[in-house]
C-alpha positions in Angstrom: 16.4 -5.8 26.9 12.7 -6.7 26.7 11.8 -10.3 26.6 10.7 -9.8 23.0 14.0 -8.4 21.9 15.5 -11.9 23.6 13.0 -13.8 21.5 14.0 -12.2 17.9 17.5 -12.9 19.5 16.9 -16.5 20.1 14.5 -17.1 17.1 17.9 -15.5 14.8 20.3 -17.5 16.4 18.4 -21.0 15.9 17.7 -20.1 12.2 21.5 -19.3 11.8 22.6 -22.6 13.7 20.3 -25.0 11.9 20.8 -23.6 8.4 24.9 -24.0 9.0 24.1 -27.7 10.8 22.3 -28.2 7.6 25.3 -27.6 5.6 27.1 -30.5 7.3 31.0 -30.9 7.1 30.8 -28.8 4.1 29.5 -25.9 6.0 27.2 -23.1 4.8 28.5 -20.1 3.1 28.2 -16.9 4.4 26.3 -15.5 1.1 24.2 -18.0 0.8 22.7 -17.9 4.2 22.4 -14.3 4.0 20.3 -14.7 0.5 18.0 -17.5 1.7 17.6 -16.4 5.5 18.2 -12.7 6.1 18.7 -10.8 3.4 15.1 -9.7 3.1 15.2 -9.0 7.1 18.6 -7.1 7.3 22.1 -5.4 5.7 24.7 -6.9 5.1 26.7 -5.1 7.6 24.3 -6.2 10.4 24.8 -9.9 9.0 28.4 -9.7 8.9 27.9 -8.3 13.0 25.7 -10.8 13.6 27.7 -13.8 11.9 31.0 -12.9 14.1 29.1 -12.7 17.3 27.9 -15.8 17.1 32.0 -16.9 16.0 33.5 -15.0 19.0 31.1 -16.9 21.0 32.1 -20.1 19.8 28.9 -21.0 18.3 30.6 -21.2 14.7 33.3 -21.4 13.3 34.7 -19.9 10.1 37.1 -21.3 7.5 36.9 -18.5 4.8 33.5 -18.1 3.3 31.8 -21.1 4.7 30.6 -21.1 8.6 30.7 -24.8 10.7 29.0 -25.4 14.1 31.3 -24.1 17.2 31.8 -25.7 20.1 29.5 -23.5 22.0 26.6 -24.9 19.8 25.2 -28.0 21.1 24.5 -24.9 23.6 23.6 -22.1 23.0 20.5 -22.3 24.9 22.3 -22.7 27.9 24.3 -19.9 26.4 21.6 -17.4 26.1 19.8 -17.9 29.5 23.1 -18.3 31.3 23.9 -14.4 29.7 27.0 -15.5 28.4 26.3 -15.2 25.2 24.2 -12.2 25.4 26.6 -10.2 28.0 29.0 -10.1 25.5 26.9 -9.2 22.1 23.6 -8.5 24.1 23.9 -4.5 22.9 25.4 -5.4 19.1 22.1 -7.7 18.9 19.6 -5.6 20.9 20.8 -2.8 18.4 20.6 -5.0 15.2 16.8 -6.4 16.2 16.1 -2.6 16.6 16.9 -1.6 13.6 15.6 -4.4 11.8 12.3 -3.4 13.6 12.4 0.1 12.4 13.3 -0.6 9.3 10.6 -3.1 8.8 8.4 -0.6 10.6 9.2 2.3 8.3 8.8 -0.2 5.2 5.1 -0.5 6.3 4.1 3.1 7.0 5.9 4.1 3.4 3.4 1.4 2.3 0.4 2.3 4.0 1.5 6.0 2.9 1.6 5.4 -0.6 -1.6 3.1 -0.6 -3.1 6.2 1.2 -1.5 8.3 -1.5 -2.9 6.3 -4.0 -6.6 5.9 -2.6 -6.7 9.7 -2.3 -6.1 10.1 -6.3 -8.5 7.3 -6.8 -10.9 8.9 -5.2 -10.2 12.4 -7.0 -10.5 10.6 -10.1 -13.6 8.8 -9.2 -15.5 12.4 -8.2 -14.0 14.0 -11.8 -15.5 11.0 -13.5 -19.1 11.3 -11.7 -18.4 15.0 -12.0 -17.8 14.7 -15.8 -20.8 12.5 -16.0 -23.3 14.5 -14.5 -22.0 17.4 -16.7 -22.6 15.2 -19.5 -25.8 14.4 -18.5 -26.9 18.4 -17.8 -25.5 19.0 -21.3 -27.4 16.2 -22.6 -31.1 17.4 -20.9 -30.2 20.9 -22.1 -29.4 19.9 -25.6 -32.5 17.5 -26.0 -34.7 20.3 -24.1 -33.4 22.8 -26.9 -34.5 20.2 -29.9 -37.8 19.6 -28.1 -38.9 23.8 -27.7 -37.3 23.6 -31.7 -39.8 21.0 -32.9 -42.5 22.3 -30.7 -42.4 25.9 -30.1 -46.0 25.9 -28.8 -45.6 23.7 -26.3 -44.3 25.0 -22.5 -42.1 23.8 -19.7 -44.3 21.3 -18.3 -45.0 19.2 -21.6 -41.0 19.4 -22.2 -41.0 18.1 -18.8 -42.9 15.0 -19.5 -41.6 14.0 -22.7 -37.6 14.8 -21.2 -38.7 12.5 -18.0 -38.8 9.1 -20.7 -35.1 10.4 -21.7 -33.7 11.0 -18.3 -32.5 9.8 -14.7 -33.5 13.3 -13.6 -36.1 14.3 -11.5 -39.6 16.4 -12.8 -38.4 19.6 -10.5 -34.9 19.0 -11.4 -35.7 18.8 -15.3 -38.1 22.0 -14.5 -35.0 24.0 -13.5 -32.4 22.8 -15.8 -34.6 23.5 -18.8 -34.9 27.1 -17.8 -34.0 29.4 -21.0 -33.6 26.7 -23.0 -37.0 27.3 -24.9 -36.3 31.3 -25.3 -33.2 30.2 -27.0 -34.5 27.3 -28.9 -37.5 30.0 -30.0 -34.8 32.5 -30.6 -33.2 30.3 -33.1 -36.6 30.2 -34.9 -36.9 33.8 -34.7 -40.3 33.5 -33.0 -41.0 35.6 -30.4 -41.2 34.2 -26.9 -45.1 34.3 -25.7 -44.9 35.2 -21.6 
Protein backbone atom coordinates (compact mmCIF):
# COMPACT_ATOMS: atom_id res chain seq x y z
CA UNK A 1 0.00 0.00 0.00
CA UNK A 2 1.51 3.40 -1.04
CA UNK A 3 1.75 6.00 1.52
CA UNK A 4 -0.85 7.93 -0.39
CA UNK A 5 -3.38 5.17 -0.26
CA UNK A 6 -2.57 5.30 3.86
CA UNK A 7 -3.37 8.98 3.68
CA UNK A 8 -6.96 8.70 1.88
CA UNK A 9 -7.17 5.95 4.59
CA UNK A 10 -6.46 8.09 7.41
CA UNK A 11 -8.01 11.32 5.99
CA UNK A 12 -11.54 8.86 5.67
CA UNK A 13 -11.30 7.49 8.96
CA UNK A 14 -10.91 11.01 10.82
CA UNK A 15 -13.82 12.44 8.78
CA UNK A 16 -15.97 9.43 9.80
CA UNK A 17 -14.82 9.63 13.55
CA UNK A 18 -15.39 13.34 14.02
CA UNK A 19 -18.70 13.54 12.22
CA UNK A 20 -20.02 10.47 14.65
CA UNK A 21 -18.17 12.41 17.79
CA UNK A 22 -20.14 15.20 16.54
CA UNK A 23 -23.36 13.40 16.94
CA UNK A 24 -22.68 13.04 20.71
CA UNK A 25 -24.66 10.44 22.80
CA UNK A 26 -27.20 10.59 20.14
CA UNK A 27 -24.85 9.22 17.67
CA UNK A 28 -24.82 9.84 13.88
CA UNK A 29 -26.87 7.94 11.49
CA UNK A 30 -25.56 5.87 9.05
CA UNK A 31 -27.55 7.83 6.06
CA UNK A 32 -26.90 10.88 7.06
CA UNK A 33 -23.22 10.57 7.19
CA UNK A 34 -23.21 8.95 3.96
CA UNK A 35 -25.33 12.06 2.42
CA UNK A 36 -23.28 14.88 4.02
CA UNK A 37 -19.65 13.09 3.82
CA UNK A 38 -19.37 10.43 1.25
CA UNK A 39 -21.94 10.02 -0.82
CA UNK A 40 -20.55 12.24 -3.63
CA UNK A 41 -17.06 10.25 -3.06
CA UNK A 42 -18.43 6.64 -2.98
CA UNK A 43 -21.39 3.70 -3.15
CA UNK A 44 -23.18 2.83 -0.87
CA UNK A 45 -21.95 -0.63 -0.74
CA UNK A 46 -18.33 0.75 -0.22
CA UNK A 47 -19.81 2.81 2.78
CA UNK A 48 -21.61 0.14 4.31
CA UNK A 49 -17.70 -1.83 3.99
CA UNK A 50 -16.19 0.93 5.13
CA UNK A 51 -18.61 1.72 8.16
CA UNK A 52 -18.18 -2.09 9.53
CA UNK A 53 -14.55 -2.05 9.33
CA UNK A 54 -14.21 0.66 11.37
CA UNK A 55 -17.09 -1.44 13.90
CA UNK A 56 -15.13 -4.65 13.84
CA UNK A 57 -12.24 -2.60 14.73
CA UNK A 58 -13.82 -1.11 17.66
CA UNK A 59 -13.64 2.23 16.48
CA UNK A 60 -17.59 2.52 16.54
CA UNK A 61 -20.08 1.17 17.63
CA UNK A 62 -23.59 0.48 16.13
CA UNK A 63 -27.09 0.43 17.76
CA UNK A 64 -29.31 0.08 14.63
CA UNK A 65 -29.02 3.06 12.27
CA UNK A 66 -27.04 5.36 14.38
CA UNK A 67 -23.08 4.80 14.81
CA UNK A 68 -21.28 5.94 18.54
CA UNK A 69 -17.48 6.25 19.08
CA UNK A 70 -15.80 2.62 19.93
CA UNK A 71 -13.47 1.99 22.26
CA UNK A 72 -10.66 1.80 19.86
CA UNK A 73 -11.26 5.58 19.06
CA UNK A 74 -9.50 7.78 21.27
CA UNK A 75 -6.95 5.64 19.11
CA UNK A 76 -7.05 5.01 16.13
CA UNK A 77 -3.90 6.76 15.32
CA UNK A 78 -2.14 4.44 17.31
CA UNK A 79 -4.30 1.97 15.48
CA UNK A 80 -3.30 2.78 12.06
CA UNK A 81 0.49 3.11 12.50
CA UNK A 82 0.58 0.12 14.86
CA UNK A 83 -1.13 -1.99 11.58
CA UNK A 84 -3.80 -3.13 13.64
CA UNK A 85 -6.23 -1.58 12.21
CA UNK A 86 -5.10 -1.70 8.71
CA UNK A 87 -3.81 -5.64 8.85
CA UNK A 88 -7.19 -6.47 9.25
CA UNK A 89 -9.19 -4.12 6.66
CA UNK A 90 -5.91 -2.74 5.00
CA UNK A 91 -7.08 -4.74 1.45
CA UNK A 92 -11.06 -3.89 1.94
CA UNK A 93 -9.80 -0.13 2.26
CA UNK A 94 -6.86 -0.12 -0.18
CA UNK A 95 -9.55 -1.63 -2.60
CA UNK A 96 -12.27 0.97 -1.69
CA UNK A 97 -9.67 4.16 -2.05
CA UNK A 98 -8.99 2.42 -5.51
CA UNK A 99 -12.01 2.45 -6.75
CA UNK A 100 -13.02 5.68 -5.51
CA UNK A 101 -9.87 6.91 -7.49
CA UNK A 102 -10.94 5.39 -10.64
CA UNK A 103 -14.08 6.26 -10.40
CA UNK A 104 -13.28 9.85 -9.78
CA UNK A 105 -10.63 9.41 -12.46
CA UNK A 106 -13.02 8.10 -15.10
CA UNK A 107 -15.63 11.00 -14.08
CA UNK A 108 -12.98 13.48 -15.20
CA UNK A 109 -11.82 11.98 -18.55
CA UNK A 110 -15.83 11.54 -19.47
CA UNK A 111 -15.63 15.30 -18.67
CA UNK A 112 -12.71 16.33 -20.36
CA UNK A 113 -14.23 13.94 -23.26
CA UNK A 114 -17.27 15.51 -23.69
CA UNK A 115 -15.82 19.19 -23.26
CA UNK A 116 -13.55 17.93 -26.09
CA UNK A 117 -16.67 16.60 -27.84
CA UNK A 118 -18.25 19.71 -27.44
CA UNK A 119 -15.24 22.13 -28.46
CA UNK A 120 -14.95 20.04 -31.63
CA UNK A 121 -18.70 20.94 -32.74
CA UNK A 122 -18.06 24.39 -31.68
CA UNK A 123 -15.56 24.73 -33.83
CA UNK A 124 -17.42 23.00 -36.80
CA UNK A 125 -20.03 25.33 -36.27
CA UNK A 126 -17.79 28.35 -36.03
CA UNK A 127 -16.03 27.43 -39.72
CA UNK A 128 -19.85 26.73 -41.29
CA UNK A 129 -20.73 30.19 -39.87
CA UNK A 130 -17.46 32.01 -41.36
CA UNK A 131 -17.97 29.57 -44.26
CA UNK A 132 -21.68 30.77 -44.71
CA UNK A 133 -20.45 34.28 -44.33
CA UNK A 134 -17.97 34.48 -46.77
CA UNK A 135 -20.47 32.76 -49.24
CA UNK A 136 -22.62 35.51 -48.35
CA UNK A 137 -20.34 37.93 -49.04
CA UNK A 138 -19.11 36.27 -52.67
CA UNK A 139 -22.82 36.30 -53.46
CA UNK A 140 -23.18 39.75 -52.37
CA UNK A 141 -19.90 41.14 -54.64
CA UNK A 142 -21.35 39.03 -57.43
CA UNK A 143 -24.78 40.38 -57.18
CA UNK A 144 -23.80 44.10 -56.76
CA UNK A 145 -21.05 43.49 -59.66
CA UNK A 146 -24.07 42.28 -61.86
CA UNK A 147 -26.21 45.63 -61.01
CA UNK A 148 -23.15 47.72 -61.54
CA UNK A 149 -22.21 46.17 -65.52
CA UNK A 150 -26.56 46.55 -65.66
CA UNK A 151 -26.42 50.26 -65.00
CA UNK A 152 -23.24 50.76 -66.72
CA UNK A 153 -22.70 48.46 -69.62
CA UNK A 154 -19.86 50.68 -71.00
CA UNK A 155 -17.86 50.69 -68.27
CA UNK A 156 -15.12 47.49 -67.79
CA UNK A 157 -13.65 45.46 -64.93
CA UNK A 158 -11.39 47.91 -63.56
CA UNK A 159 -14.06 50.82 -63.03
CA UNK A 160 -16.42 47.96 -61.38
CA UNK A 161 -13.50 47.38 -59.37
CA UNK A 162 -13.22 50.76 -57.88
CA UNK A 163 -16.72 51.53 -57.32
CA UNK A 164 -17.13 47.56 -55.66
CA UNK A 165 -13.87 48.40 -53.43
CA UNK A 166 -16.30 51.40 -51.30
CA UNK A 167 -18.83 48.27 -50.87
CA UNK A 168 -16.48 45.62 -49.87
CA UNK A 169 -13.88 44.00 -47.37
CA UNK A 170 -12.39 42.37 -50.48
CA UNK A 171 -9.26 42.99 -51.99
CA UNK A 172 -8.84 44.98 -55.73
CA UNK A 173 -7.23 41.45 -57.24
CA UNK A 174 -9.68 39.46 -55.30
CA UNK A 175 -12.75 41.71 -56.54
CA UNK A 176 -10.95 41.43 -60.16
CA UNK A 177 -11.49 37.69 -60.07
CA UNK A 178 -14.72 37.27 -58.50
CA UNK A 179 -16.34 39.62 -60.90
CA UNK A 180 -15.33 37.52 -63.77
CA UNK A 181 -18.49 36.85 -66.09
CA UNK A 182 -20.50 38.82 -64.21
CA UNK A 183 -20.60 41.69 -66.84
CA UNK A 184 -21.25 39.17 -69.97
CA UNK A 185 -24.15 38.13 -67.98
CA UNK A 186 -25.24 41.40 -66.73
CA UNK A 187 -24.85 42.54 -70.67
CA UNK A 188 -26.57 39.43 -71.60
CA UNK A 189 -29.60 40.40 -69.68
CA UNK A 190 -29.53 43.72 -71.69
CA UNK A 191 -29.26 41.89 -74.80
CA UNK A 192 -26.10 43.92 -75.69
CA UNK A 193 -23.54 42.25 -77.18
CA UNK A 194 -20.33 41.87 -75.20
CA UNK A 195 -17.44 44.25 -76.72
CA UNK A 196 -13.91 42.03 -76.31
Amino acid sequence: MTNQQIAVLRQIGRAILEAVQAGGEMGAPGGTLYAVGLGQECTWSQFEQIMDGMVRANVLTKDGDCYHVGTAAHNIESLIRANGFLSKHLAQFATIANELATEKFKEVAARKASQDSLLVRARERSAAIRKEKSSAKLRDLRQMAYEYFQNHPSHGIAEATLHLKRHSSFSPATIRMKIKGERAKALRSLHTRVPK
